[in-house]
N, C-alpha and C positions, 0 to 999 in steps of 0.2 A: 504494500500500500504506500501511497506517493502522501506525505505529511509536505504542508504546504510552508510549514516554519522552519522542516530538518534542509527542505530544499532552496528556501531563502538564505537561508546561514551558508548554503555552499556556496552561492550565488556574491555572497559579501566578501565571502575565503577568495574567490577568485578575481573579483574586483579591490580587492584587498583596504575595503575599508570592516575595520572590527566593529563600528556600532553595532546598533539595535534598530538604525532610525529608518534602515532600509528595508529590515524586515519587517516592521510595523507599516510602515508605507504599502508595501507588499501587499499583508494581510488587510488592514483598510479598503485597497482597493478590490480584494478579491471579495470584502464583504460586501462592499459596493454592485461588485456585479451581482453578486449570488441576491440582494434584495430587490434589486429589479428585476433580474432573470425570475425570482421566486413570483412574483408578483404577476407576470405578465401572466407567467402560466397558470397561475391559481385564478384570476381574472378572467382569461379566454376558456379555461376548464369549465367553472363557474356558466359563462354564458352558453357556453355547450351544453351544461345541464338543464339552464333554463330552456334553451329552444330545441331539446326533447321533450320537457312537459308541454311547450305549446303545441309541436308532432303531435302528443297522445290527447290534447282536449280540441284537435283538429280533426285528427279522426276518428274522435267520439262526437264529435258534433257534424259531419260528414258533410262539410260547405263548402271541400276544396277535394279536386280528386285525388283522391288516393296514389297515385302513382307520384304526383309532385310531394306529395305528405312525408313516402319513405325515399325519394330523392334526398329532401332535405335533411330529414333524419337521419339518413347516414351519414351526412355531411359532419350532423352534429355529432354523433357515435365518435365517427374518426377525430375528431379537433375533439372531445372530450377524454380519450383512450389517450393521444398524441400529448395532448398538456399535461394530462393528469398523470400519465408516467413520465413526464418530463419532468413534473413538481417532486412528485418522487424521488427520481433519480439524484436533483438538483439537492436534497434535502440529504441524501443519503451520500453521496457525495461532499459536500461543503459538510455536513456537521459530524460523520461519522470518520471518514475518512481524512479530509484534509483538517479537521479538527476547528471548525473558524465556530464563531460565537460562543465562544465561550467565556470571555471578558464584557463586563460594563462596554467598553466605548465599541467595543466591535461589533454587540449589539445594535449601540446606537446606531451605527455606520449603516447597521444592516435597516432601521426602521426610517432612517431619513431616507436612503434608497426605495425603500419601497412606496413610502408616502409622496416622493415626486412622481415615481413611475405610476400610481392610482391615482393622483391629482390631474396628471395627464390621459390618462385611460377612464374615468368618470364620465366625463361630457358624451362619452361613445354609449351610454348603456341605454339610452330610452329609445337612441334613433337605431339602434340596434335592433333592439326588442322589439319595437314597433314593424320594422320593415318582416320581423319572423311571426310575428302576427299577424300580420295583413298575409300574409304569403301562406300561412297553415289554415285560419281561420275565417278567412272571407272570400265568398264565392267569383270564381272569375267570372269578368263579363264578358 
């Protein structure tokens, strides 16, 4: 297993400065990614789930044909499956393996990353939802 601190220290050996301040930089940034990347994916996961429930009360209410209904819904299946083992993997990776949050600020690193990446991903949910609404639940003309 690849620890993301054993191999920043090698990284400083061979650059030959001794601090600390390049492996903290390191991991900073690698928390950085991992709470955007975490984010995106539990977000897109997230809306895959919701536009399977609107699939299943689309064609229980049977006002769009059926053929566009599991079109769509497998759209949502694969981007749900695709994220949500992304999130996973992203999760089992970064906290098992390369070992990151497990300090106060690394934490932090990881919560300001993901609250810019959801702040920017927010404005996307009604016109989202809306367009898998009108497309499962309203009859074409």
């Amino acid at each position: 297993m690849i620890q993301i601190k054993a191999w920043v220290r090698w990284q400083s050996a061979i650059l030959g400065k001794g601090d600390d301040s390049l492996e903290t930089g390191w991991v900073l940034l690698a928390n950085l990614i991992w709470g955007g990347g975490a984010t995106v994916c539990f977000f897109r996961a997230w809306l895959a789930f919701l536009g399977l429930l609107m699939c299943l009360i689309g064609g229980l209410r049977r006002k769009t044909d059926v053929g566009a209904i599991f079109r769509i819904a497998h759209v949502q299946v694969v981007e749900l499956l695709l994220f949500g083992l992304s999130l996973a993997l992203l999760f089992v990776v970064c906290w098992r393996n390369l070992m990151l949050g497990r300090t106060p600020l690394e934490t932090l690193v990881f919560l300001v990353a993901a609250s810019a990446v959801l702040i920017r991903l927010a404005p996307q949910i009604s016109g989202r939802m809306e367009r898998l609404w009108k497309a499962t639940n309203e009859p074409d003309e």
